[in-house]
N, C-alpha and C positions, 0 to 999 in steps of 0.2 A: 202461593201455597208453600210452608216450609216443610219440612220432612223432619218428623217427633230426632229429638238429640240422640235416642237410643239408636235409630239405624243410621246417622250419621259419626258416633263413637265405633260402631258395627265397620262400617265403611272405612274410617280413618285406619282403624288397627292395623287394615293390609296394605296402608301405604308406608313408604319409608320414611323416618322421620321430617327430611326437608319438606315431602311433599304434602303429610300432617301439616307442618306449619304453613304452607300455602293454603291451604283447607283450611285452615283457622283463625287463618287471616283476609279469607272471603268478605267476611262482613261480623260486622258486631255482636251477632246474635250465634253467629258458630265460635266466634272468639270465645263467650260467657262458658261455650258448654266443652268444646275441643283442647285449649290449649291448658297442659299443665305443666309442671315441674318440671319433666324430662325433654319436653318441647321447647321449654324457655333456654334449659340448659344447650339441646341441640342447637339451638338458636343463637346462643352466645358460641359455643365454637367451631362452628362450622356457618358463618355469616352467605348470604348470597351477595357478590361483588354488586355495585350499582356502575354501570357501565360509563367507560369515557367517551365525551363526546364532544368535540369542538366544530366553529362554523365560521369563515370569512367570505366575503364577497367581495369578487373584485371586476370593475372595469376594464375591458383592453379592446382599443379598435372598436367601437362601437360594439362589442357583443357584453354582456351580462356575465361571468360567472362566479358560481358557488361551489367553494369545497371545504368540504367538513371532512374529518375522520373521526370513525367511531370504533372504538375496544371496546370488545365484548366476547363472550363464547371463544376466549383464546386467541382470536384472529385481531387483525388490523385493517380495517377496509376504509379508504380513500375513494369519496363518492365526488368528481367532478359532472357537476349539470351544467350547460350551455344555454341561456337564456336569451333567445330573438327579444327585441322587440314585443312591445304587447304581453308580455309577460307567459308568451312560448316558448317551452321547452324542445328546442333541438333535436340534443345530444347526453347521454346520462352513460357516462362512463364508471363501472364498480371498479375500483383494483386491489386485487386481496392483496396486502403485501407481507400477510405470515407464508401462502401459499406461492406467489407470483403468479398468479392469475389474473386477468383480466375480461370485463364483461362489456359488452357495447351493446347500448340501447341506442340506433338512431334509427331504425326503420323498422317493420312488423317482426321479423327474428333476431333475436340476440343473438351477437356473434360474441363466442369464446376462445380466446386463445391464452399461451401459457407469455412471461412476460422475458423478454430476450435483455441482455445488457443493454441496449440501445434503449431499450423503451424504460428499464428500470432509471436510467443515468439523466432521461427526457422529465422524465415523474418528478425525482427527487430533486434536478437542479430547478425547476418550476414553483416546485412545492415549500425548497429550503428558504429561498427570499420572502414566502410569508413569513415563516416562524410555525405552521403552522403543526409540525411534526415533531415539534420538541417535546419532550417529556412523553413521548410513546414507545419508546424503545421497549418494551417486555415482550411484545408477540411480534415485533418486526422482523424479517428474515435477515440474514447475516450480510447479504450484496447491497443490501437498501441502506441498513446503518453504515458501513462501509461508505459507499456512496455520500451520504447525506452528513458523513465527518468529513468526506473530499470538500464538497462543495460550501462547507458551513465555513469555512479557512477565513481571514480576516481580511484579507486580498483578494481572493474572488469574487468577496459578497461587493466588491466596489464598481462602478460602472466602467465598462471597455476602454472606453477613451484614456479613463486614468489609466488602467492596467499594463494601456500599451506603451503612454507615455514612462509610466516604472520599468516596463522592461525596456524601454531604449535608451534609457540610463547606466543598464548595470550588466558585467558582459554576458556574455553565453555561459560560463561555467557555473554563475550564480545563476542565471535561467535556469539552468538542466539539476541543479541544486534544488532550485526550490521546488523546480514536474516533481522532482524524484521525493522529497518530502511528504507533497502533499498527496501523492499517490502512496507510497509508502515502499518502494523499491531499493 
């Protein structure tokens, strides 16, 4: 059953105009009767973002996992899922990283806690050998980007073995030259 356009124009009028164009854009039949001029106009300058959203899947050790990050609502959330075998789900880790927060689903209560150096420096060096955090920087927190320019260095992204072998070529002063570089000291 639809509801006559007169109390639907009735209803639209107390909303603000984004929420109009939502309402207007219900379905076809309130588009004909809702959207006009001032709506289209609202609509071109003041757009509703369409969220960013990326997704990799990776193998290690016989476990399964997926991590996506999604921008949205201002935030940055880095959703790690842990996949058994059988195509069970574990462990479902949120971690805000506008806020530094972090969420753990592995048992009936989500445990939350807030996210320490340690655990940012764990995230982000895990995270930066995808690639998968490039181009998110607008709502990331300032220790994360920080972080994830440390670890993105064109030498760290190389495997240990080489790393060590380079540093036992070149003395200690270029060692402590390049800590101090790449941290920023």
């Amino acid at each position: 059953m639809d509801l006559p356009y007169e109390l639907l124009q009735h209803i639209s009028t107390w909303l603000l105009p984004r929420y109009q164009c939502r309402l207007a854009l219900t379905s076809k039949w309130c588009y004909l009767y809702l959207y006009n001029d001032l709506l289209k106009w609202h609509a071109q300058k003041a757009p509703i973002r369409l969220p960013k959203y990326k997704c990799i899947d990776i193998c290690k050790d016989g476990k399964y996992i997926r991590i996506s990050v999604s921008e949205r609502r201002n935030k940055l959330i880095l959703y790690d899922a842990s996949i058994i075998c059988d195509n069970m789900l574990s462990e479902l880790v949120v971690n805000d990283l506008t806020n530094l927060l972090a969420i753990i689903f592995a048992s009936d209560v989500p445990q939350t806690y807030e996210l320490s150096n340690d655990d940012i420096q764990g995230i982000v060096s895990f995270v930066t050998c995808t690639g998968i955090l490039t181009g998110c920087y607008t709502y990331m927190h300032k220790k994360c980007i920080v972080m994830h320019g440390w670890f993105s260095h064109p030498l760290l992204l190389l495997p240990a073995d080489i790393r060590k072998h380079i540093f036992w070529y070149i003395t200690k002063v270029d060692t402590n030259n390049f800590l101090c570089a790449i941290v920023g000291d």
